[in-house]
GUTORFI-358303 format. One record per residue (C-alpha): x, y, z; residue in three letters. Coordinates in steps of 0.25 Angstrom, whole numbers, padded with zeros to 4 digits. Example, Ala and Ser with C-alpha at 12.3 -4.5 7.8 and 13.67 -1.06 7.14 Angstrom:
2
> 0049:-0018:0031:ala
> 0055:-0004:0029:ser
This chain:
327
> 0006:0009:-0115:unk
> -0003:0010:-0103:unk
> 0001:0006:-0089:unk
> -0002:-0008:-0085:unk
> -0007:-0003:-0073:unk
> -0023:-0003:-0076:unk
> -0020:-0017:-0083:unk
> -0014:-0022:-0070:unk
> -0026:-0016:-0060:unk
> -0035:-0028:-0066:unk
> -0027:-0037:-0072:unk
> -0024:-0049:-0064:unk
> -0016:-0059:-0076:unk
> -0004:-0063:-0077:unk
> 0004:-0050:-0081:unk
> 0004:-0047:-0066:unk
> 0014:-0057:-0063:unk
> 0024:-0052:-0074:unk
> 0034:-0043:-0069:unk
> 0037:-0038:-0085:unk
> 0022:-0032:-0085:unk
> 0026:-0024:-0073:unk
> 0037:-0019:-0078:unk
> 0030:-0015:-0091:unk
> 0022:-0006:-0082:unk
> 0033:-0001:-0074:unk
> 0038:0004:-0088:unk
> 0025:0009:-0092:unk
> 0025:0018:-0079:unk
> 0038:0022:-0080:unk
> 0035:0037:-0072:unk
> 0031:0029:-0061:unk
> 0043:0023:-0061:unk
> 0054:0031:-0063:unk
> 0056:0037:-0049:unk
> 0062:0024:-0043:unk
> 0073:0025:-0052:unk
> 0078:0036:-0041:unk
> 0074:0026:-0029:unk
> 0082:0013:-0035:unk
> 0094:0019:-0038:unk
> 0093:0025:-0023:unk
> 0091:0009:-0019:unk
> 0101:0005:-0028:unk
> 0090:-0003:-0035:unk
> 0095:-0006:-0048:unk
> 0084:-0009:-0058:unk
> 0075:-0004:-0066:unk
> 0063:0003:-0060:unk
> 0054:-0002:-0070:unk
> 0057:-0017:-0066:unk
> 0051:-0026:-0054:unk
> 0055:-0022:-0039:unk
> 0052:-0031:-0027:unk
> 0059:-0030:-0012:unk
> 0070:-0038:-0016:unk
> 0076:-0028:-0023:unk
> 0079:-0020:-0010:unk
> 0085:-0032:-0003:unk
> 0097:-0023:0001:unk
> 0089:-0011:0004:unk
> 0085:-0015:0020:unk
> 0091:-0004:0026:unk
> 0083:0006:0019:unk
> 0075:0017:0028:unk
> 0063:0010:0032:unk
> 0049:0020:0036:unk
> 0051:0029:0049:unk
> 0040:0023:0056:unk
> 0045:0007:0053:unk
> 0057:0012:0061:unk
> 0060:0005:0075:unk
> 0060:0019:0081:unk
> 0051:0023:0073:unk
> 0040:0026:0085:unk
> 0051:0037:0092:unk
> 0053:0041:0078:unk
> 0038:0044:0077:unk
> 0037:0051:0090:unk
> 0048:0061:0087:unk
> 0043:0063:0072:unk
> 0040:0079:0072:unk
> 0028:0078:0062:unk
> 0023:0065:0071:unk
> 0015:0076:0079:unk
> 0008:0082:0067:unk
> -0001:0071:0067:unk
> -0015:0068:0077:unk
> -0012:0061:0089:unk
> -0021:0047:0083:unk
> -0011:0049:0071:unk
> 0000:0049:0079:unk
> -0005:0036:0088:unk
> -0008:0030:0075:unk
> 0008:0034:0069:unk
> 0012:0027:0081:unk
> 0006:0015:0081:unk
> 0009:0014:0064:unk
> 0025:0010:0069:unk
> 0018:-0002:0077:unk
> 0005:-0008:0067:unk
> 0008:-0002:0053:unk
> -0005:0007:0051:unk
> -0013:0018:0056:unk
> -0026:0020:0057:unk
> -0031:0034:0054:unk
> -0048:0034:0058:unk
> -0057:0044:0052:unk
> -0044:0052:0044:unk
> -0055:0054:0032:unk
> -0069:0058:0034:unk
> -0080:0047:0029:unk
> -0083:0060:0018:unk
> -0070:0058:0011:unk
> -0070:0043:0011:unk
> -0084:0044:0003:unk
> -0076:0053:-0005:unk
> -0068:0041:-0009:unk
> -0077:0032:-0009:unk
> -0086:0039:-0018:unk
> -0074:0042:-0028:unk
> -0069:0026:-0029:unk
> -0084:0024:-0031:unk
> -0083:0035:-0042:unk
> -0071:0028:-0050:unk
> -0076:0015:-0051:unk
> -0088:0020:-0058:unk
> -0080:0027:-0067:unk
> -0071:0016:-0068:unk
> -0060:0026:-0065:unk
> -0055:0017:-0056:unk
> -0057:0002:-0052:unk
> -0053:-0011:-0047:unk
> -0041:-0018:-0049:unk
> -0039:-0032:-0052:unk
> -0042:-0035:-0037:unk
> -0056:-0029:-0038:unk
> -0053:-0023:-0025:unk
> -0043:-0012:-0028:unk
> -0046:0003:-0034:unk
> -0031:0005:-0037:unk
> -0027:0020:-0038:unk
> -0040:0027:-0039:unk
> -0032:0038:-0033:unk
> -0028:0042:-0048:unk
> -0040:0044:-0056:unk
> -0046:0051:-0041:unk
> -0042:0064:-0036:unk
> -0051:0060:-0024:unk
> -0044:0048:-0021:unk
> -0031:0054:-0024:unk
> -0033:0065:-0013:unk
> -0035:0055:-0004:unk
> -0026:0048:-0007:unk
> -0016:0059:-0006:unk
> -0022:0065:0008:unk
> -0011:0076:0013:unk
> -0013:0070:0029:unk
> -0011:0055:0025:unk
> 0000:0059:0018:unk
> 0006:0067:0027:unk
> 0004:0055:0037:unk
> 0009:0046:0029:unk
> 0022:0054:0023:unk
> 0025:0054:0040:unk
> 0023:0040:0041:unk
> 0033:0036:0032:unk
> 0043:0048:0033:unk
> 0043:0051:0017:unk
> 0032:0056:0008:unk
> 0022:0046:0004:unk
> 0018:0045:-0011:unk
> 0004:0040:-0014:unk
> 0005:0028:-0022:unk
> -0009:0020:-0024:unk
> -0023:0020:-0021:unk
> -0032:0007:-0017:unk
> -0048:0010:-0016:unk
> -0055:-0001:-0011:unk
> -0071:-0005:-0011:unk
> -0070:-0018:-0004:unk
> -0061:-0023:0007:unk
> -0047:-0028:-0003:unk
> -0049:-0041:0007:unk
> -0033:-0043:0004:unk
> -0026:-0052:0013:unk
> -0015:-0046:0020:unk
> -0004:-0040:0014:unk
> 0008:-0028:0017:unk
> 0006:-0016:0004:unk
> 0022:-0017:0005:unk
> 0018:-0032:-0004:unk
> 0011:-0023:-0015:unk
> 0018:-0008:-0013:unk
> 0032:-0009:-0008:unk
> 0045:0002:-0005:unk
> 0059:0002:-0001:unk
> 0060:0006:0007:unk
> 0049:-0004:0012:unk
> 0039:0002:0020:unk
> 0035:0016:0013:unk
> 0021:0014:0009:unk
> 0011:0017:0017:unk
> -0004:0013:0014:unk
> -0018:0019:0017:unk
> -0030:0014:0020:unk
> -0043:0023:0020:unk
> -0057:0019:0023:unk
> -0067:0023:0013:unk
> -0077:0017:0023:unk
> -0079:0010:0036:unk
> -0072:-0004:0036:unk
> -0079:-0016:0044:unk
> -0077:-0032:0048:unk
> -0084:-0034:0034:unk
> -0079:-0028:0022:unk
> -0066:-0033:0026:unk
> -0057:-0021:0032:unk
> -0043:-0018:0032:unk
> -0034:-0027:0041:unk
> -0019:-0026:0045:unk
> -0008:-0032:0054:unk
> -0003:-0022:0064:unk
> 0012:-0023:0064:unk
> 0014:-0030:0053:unk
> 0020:-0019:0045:unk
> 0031:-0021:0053:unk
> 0035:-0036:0048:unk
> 0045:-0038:0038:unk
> 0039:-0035:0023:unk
> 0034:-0046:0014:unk
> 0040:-0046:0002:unk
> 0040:-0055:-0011:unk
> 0053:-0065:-0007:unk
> 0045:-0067:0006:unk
> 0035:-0076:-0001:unk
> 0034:-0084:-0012:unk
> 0031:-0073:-0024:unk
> 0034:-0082:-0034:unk
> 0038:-0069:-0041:unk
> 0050:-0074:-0052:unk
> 0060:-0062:-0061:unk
> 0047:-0060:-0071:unk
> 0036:-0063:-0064:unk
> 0026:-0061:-0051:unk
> 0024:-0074:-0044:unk
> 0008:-0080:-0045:unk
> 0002:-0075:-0032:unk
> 0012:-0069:-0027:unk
> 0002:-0062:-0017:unk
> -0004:-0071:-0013:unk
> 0009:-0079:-0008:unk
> 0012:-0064:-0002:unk
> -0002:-0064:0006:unk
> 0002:-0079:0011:unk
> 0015:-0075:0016:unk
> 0008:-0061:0024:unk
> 0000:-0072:0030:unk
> 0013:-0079:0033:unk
> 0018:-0067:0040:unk
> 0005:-0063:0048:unk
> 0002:-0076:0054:unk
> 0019:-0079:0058:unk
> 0018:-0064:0066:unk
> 0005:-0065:0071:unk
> 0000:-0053:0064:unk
> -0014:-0048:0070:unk
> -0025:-0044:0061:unk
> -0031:-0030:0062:unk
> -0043:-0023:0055:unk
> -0046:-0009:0050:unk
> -0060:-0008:0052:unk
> -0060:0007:0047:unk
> -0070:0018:0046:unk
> -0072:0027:0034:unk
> -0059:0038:0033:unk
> -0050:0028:0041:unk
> -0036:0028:0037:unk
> -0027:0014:0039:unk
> -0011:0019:0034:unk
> -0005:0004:0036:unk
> 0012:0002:0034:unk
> 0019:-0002:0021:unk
> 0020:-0017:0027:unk
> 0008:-0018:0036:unk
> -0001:-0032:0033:unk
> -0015:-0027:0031:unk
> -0026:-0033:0022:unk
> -0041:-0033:0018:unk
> -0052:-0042:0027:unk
> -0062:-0050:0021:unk
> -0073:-0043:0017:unk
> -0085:-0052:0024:unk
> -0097:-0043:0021:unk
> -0099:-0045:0004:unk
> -0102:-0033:0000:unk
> -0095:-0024:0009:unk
> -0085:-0013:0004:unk
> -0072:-0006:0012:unk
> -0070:0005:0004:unk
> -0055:0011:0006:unk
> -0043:0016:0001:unk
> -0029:0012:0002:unk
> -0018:0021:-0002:unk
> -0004:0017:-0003:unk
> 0007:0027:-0003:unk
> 0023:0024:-0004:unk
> 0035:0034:0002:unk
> 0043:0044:-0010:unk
> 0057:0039:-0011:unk
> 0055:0023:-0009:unk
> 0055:0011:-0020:unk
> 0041:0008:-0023:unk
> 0035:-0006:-0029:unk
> 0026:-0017:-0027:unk
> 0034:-0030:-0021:unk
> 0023:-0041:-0024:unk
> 0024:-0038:-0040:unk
> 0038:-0032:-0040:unk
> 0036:-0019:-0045:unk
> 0037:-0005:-0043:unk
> 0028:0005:-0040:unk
> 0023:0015:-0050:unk
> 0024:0028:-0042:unk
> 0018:0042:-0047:unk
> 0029:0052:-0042:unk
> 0027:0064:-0047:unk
C-alpha cells in the first residue's frame, strides 16, 4: 500500500482531521520512523512511535539544553567560539545580531545565474508534472527529491556549515518549499508546523529566486519575537479531542499569534530582497507573507527547513511526527 503522502498534498476533506489516517501513514513509513525509538526511550517517552505526539508530551522535559545562541550568555559565548572567526566580518555582524532579532540577512550569497538555475528547473517540473502544488496552490512541496539541482542547493556545503555553527550540532536537511507567488500567509512561528525537543532546533531558509518589492507581497517578520515563549496547541482553543484534529484549528492558532503581537507590541519588518539574498530566520521567529497588491505579480523563492541530528521531531498543530530520511 502506497503512502498517503501524495494523497494528502491535495486533499483537503475530512480525513485530515482524523489522527487514525495519520497513524496509518506513519505505519506505512515505518523507516522513516524507527530512529525515535532511540530518542524516546532517551526522554523517557513512553509510546509508540507510530502514534500522535504534541508538546504536551514533554511537559517534564523543561530543563533540557536549549540552542547555544538562545543562551543568556550566549553573546560572550559567541565571541570566544574558535570557529566564530572563520566567518566574514558582515557574517560575524549578522551572527551577532541573530541572538537579539532571530534572523539573518545574507545579501548577494548566490549569483542572480544560479537562481535562474532554479528558476528555470521549478519551471521545468511543473511542465513535466514532476512536481506541483499542493492543496494550497501555492506550495511546491519537496521538489528537492525528484531535482538533483534543487537538491544541491538545497544541501550547499557553506550554509550548511553556517548553519551546523548556529545551532552547535549537525543540521539534517528535512523539506523543501518552492514558491511562484507571494504564500500571502498571515503570521505565524514554523515551530506551529515543524517542532523539536528540545524546542528550538530548526532552523529555516529563505532564498530569493528574484527581487522582492512593495507589490508582490514580500516576506515580513517580527524582530525579537523568537524570543517570546512558543505557541503551542493548549495555548488556544484547538479543539483537538483523543481521535481527532479540532475544525480550524489554524486559524484559531493565527488569532492567538495576533493575540500575542498586539499585547508585546511587536513591530513589523520587510524583506524586500534582491535576487540570491538569503533570510535564515529562528525556529520561534513570527514572520509571514504580505498581500500581494499587483495581480499578477510573482516572488519566486525557496524556503528550506532543516532540523538538528539527535532531537524529537514532529509537527504540533496535527500531532504528529515527522517523517525523517536518516540514512
Amino acid at each position: 500500500m502506497a503512502s498517503l503522502s501524495k494523497l494528502f498534498s491535495k486533499y483537503t476533506g475530512a480525513l485530515r482531521s482524523w489522527r487514525i489516517v495519520y497513524v496509518v501513514n506513519n505505519f506505512l513509513n515505518a523507516r522513516k520512523l524507527k530512529h525515535n525509538r532511540k530518542l524516546y526511550q532517551q526522554l523517557g517517552l513512553e509510546k509508540s512511535i507510530f502514534g500522535s505526539i504534541s508538546s504536551k508530551d514533554f511537559s517534564q522535559q523543561s530543563t533540557i539544553q536549549t540552542p547555544w545562541l538562545d543562551h543568556p550568555n550566549a553573546k560572550e559565548q559567541l565571541e570566544q567560539h574558535p570557529d566564530f572567526k572563520q566567518f566574514d566580518a558582515d557574517t560575524q555582524a549578522q551572527l551577532r545580531s541573530w541572538i537579539d532579532n532571530g534572523y539573518i540577512i545574507l545579501k548577494g550569497f548566490y549569483q542572480p545565474t544560479e537562481m535562474d538555475q532554479l528558476d528555470t528547473e521549478v519551471s521545468r517540473l511543473l511542465n513535466t508534472n514532476s512536481a506541483n502544488f499542493n492543496y494550497t496552490d501555492r506550495k511546491i512541496m519537496d521538489a528537492h527529491e525528484v531535482s538533483p539541482i534543487i537538491n544541491s542547493y538545497f544541501r550547499n556545503e557553506k550554509m550548511l556549515q553556517l548553519l551546523n555553527f548556529m545551532m552547535g550540532k549537525t543540521v539534517h536537511p528535512f523539506q523543501t518549499i518552492n514558491f511562484v507567488q507571494g504564500s500571502e500567509q498571515r503570521a505565524h512561528s514554523d515551530s506551529i508546523h515543524m517542532t523539536s525537543e528540545p524546542k528550538g532546533y530548526l532552523l529555516a531558509t529563505w532564498t530569493a529566486l528574484e527581487d522582492t518589492h512593495e507589490g508582490n507581497g514580500p516576506l515580513f517578520y517580527y524582530p525579537g519575537s523568537h524570543k517570546l515563549d512558543y505557541v503551542m496547541s493548549d495555548d488556544f482553543e484547538s479543539g483537538h479531542t483523543k481521535w481527532k484534529l479540532g475544525n480550524n484549528s489554524y486559524k484559531k492558532y493565527e488569532d492567538k499569534i495576533d493575540e500575542v503581537i498586539t499585547k508585546h507590541g511587536l513591530k513589523k519588518q520587510y524583506f524586500h530582497a534582491q535576487k540570491g539574498d538569503v533570510l535564515i530566520w529562528h525556529a520561534n521567529l513570527l514572520h509571514g507573507g504580505s498581500p500581494i497588491k499587483q495581480e499578477g505579480t510573482t516572488r519566486k523563492s525557496m524556503v528550506s527547513h532543516y532540523f538538528c541530528e539527535g532531537v524529537i521531531c514532529y509537527h504540533e498543530i496535527s500531532q504528529r511526527p515527522a517523517l525523517m530520511e536518516t540514512e
